[in-house]
C-alpha positions in Angstrom: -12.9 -8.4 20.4 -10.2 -6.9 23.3 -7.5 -9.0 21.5 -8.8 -7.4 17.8 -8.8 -3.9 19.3 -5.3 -4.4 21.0 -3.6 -5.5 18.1 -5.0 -2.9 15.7 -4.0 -0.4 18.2 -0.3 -2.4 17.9 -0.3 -2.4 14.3 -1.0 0.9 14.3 1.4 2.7 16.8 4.5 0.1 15.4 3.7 1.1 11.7 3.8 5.0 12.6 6.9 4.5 14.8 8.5 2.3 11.7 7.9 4.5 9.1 9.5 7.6 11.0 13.0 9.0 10.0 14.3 8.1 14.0 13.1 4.3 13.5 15.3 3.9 10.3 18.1 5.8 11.6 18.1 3.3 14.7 18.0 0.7 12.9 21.1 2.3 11.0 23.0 2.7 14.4 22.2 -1.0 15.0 23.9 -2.4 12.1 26.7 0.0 12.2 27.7 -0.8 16.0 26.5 -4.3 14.7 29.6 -4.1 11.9 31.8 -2.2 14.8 31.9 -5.0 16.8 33.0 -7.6 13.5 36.4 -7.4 14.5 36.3 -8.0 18.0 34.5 -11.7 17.7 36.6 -12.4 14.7 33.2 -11.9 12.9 32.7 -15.5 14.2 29.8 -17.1 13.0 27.4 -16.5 16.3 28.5 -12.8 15.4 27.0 -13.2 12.2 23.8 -15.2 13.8 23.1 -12.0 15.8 21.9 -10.0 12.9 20.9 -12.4 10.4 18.5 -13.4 13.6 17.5 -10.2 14.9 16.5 -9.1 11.6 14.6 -12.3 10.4 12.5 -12.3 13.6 11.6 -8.6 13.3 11.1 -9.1 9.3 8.0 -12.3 10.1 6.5 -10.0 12.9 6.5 -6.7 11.0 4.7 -8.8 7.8 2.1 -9.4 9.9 1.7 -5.7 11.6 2.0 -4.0 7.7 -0.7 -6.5 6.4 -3.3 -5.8 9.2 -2.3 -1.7 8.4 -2.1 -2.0 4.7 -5.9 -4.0 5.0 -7.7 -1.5 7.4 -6.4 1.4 4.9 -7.5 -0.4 2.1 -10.7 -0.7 3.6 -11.1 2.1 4.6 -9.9 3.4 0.9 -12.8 1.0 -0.3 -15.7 2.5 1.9 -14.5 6.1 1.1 -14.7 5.0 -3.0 -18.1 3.2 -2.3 -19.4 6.6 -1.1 -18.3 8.8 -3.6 -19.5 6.6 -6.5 -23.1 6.3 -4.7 -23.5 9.8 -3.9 -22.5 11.1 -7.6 -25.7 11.0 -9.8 -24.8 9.8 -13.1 -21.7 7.0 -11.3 -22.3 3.7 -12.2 -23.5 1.6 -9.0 -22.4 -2.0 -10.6 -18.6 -0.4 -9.3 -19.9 -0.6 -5.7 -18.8 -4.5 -5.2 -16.2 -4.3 -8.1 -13.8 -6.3 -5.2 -16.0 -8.7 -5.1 -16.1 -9.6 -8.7 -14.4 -12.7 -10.6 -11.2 -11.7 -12.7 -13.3 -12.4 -16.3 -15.8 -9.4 -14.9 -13.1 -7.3 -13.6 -11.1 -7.9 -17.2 -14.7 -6.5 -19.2 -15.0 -3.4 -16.8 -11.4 -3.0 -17.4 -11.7 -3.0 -20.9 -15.1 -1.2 -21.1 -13.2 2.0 -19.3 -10.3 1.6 -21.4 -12.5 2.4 -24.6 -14.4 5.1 -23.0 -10.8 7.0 -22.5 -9.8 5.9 -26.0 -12.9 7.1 -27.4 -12.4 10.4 -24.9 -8.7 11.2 -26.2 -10.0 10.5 -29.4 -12.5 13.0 -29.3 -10.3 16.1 -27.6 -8.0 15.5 -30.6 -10.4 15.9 -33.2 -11.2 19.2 -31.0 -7.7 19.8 -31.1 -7.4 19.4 -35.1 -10.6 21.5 -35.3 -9.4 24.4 -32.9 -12.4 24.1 -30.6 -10.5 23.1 -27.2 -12.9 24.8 -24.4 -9.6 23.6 -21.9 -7.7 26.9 -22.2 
């Protein structure tokens, strides 16, 4: 549980510092001293090794550290959803678990809501053609 709550406190803290303006512009000052210094190791092949290195071990951690974010604010996302649809009278409950559901289910929802705003446009443009728009 320690480990869990250290790492999600990790994850967090490195994806806000990551996703700021000063991270990217370090990052920036990295490569360009990176390139600076090309000339004076004959941009050798352990020269080259530095970066491609350095940026390949940073890449594998950071996957991990933006999956465990991107999963928590899905999550979260998902129980913030699951509220709103319960607590609105006339929603429709079977949504609750809809990321639980096989593809084939998913697919008939899909399509189901997709002729309910066909049928909707539909029906504001025979409004339209009938000049009774109440959207003004």
């Amino acid at each position: 549980m320690k480990l869990t709550k250290t790492f999600n406190r990790l994850a967090q803290s490195t994806a806000k510092f990551t996703g700021n303006p000063l991270c990217f512009c370090l990052a920036a000052v990295i490569v360009l001293i990176w390139a600076a210094t090309g000339p004076y190791f004959g941009f050798s092949e352990v020269w080259q090794l530095v970066i491609n290195t350095g940026t390949t071990i940073i890449t594998f951690l950071m996957v991990f550290l933006i999956q465990n974010t991107q999963n928590r604010d899905t999550e979260a996302m998902q129980i913030k959803l699951d509220e709103l649809i319960f607590v609105t009278r006339l929603a429709n409950n079977e949504l609750l678990d809809l990321e639980e559901l096989e593809e084939a289910e998913l697919d008939r929802l899909r399509q189901r809501y997709e002729d309910m705003a066909k049928q909707a446009k539909a029906e504001r443009a025979r409004k339209l053609a009938d000049g009774k728009s109440g959207d003004r």
